[in-house]
VMD Tcl script that draws the C-alpha trace (Angstrom):
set ca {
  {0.00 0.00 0.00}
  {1.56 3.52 -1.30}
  {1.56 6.00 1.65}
  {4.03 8.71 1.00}
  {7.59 8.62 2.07}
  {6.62 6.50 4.84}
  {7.68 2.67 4.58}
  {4.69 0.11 4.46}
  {5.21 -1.05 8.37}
  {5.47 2.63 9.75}
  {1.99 2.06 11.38}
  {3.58 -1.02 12.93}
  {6.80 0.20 13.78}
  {5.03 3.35 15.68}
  {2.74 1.00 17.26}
  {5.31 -1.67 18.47}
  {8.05 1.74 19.67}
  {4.76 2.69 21.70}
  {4.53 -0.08 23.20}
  {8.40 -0.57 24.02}
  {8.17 3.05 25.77}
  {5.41 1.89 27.92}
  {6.99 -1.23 29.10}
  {10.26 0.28 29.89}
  {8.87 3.28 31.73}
  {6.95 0.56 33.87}
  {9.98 -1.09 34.30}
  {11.49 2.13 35.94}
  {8.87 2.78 38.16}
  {9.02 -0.56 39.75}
  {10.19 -0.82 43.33}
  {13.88 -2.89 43.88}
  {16.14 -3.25 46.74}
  {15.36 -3.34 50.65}
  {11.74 -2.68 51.66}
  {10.83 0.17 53.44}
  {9.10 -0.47 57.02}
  {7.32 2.85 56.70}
  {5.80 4.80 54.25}
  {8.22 7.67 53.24}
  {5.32 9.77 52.23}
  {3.00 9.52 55.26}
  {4.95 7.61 57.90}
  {2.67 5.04 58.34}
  {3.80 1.13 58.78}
  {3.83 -0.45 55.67}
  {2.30 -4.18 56.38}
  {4.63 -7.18 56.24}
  {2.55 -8.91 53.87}
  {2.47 -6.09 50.89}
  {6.64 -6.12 51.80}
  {6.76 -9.78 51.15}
  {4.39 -9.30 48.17}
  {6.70 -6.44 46.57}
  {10.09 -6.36 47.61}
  {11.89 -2.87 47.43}
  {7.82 -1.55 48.48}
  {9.05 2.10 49.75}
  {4.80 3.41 50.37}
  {1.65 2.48 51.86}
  {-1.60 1.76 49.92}
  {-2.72 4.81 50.17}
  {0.41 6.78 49.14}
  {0.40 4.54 46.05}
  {-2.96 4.94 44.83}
  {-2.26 8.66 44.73}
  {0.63 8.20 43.05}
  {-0.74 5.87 40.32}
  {-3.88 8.30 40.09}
  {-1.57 10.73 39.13}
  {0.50 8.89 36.60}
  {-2.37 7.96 35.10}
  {-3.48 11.43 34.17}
  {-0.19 11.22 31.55}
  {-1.29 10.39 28.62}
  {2.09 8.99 27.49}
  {4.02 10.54 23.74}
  {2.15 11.61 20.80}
  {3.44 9.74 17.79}
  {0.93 10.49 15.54}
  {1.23 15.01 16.23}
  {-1.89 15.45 14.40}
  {-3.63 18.73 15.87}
  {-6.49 16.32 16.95}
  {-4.16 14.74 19.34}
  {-2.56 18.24 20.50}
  {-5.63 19.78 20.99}
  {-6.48 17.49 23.74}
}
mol new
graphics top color blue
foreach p $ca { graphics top sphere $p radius 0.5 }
foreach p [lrange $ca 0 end-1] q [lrange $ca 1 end] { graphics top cylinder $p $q radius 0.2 }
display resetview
């Protein structure tokens, strides 16, 4: 299929570099290392069993479903930079 300058698998490659953005910038946020026994945001005890669950744990419940609230709010990188998509 003819579509400019661009290669036939553009639409793929775009979709699959997405996708490779997503899963490494999950990979950054997740926890590693010793686990906190406190939250450092609030100061509350962080309970054994979400430690043992997720090592390198550093917040509460709480404190983490703020944060992921947040994070969800970014929409992640506009490949496409039609105006539709900027406008937003």
């Amino acid at each position: 299929m003819a579509n400019g300058w661009a290669p036939d698998s553009a639409v793929q490659d775009q979709i699959e570099d997405s996708i490779r953005d997503a899963v490494s910038r999950a990979r950054s946020l997740l926890p590693s290392g010793e686990s906190a026994e406190d939250c450092e945001r609030c100061g509350e005890p962080i309970p054994a069993k979400r430690r043992a669950a997720i090592p390198g744990v550093r917040t509460c419940i709480g404190c983490q479903a703020e944060r992921d609230a947040k994070q969800a709010a970014f929409g992640g990188i506009n490949r496409r930079g039609s105006k539709d998509s900027q406008l937003r």
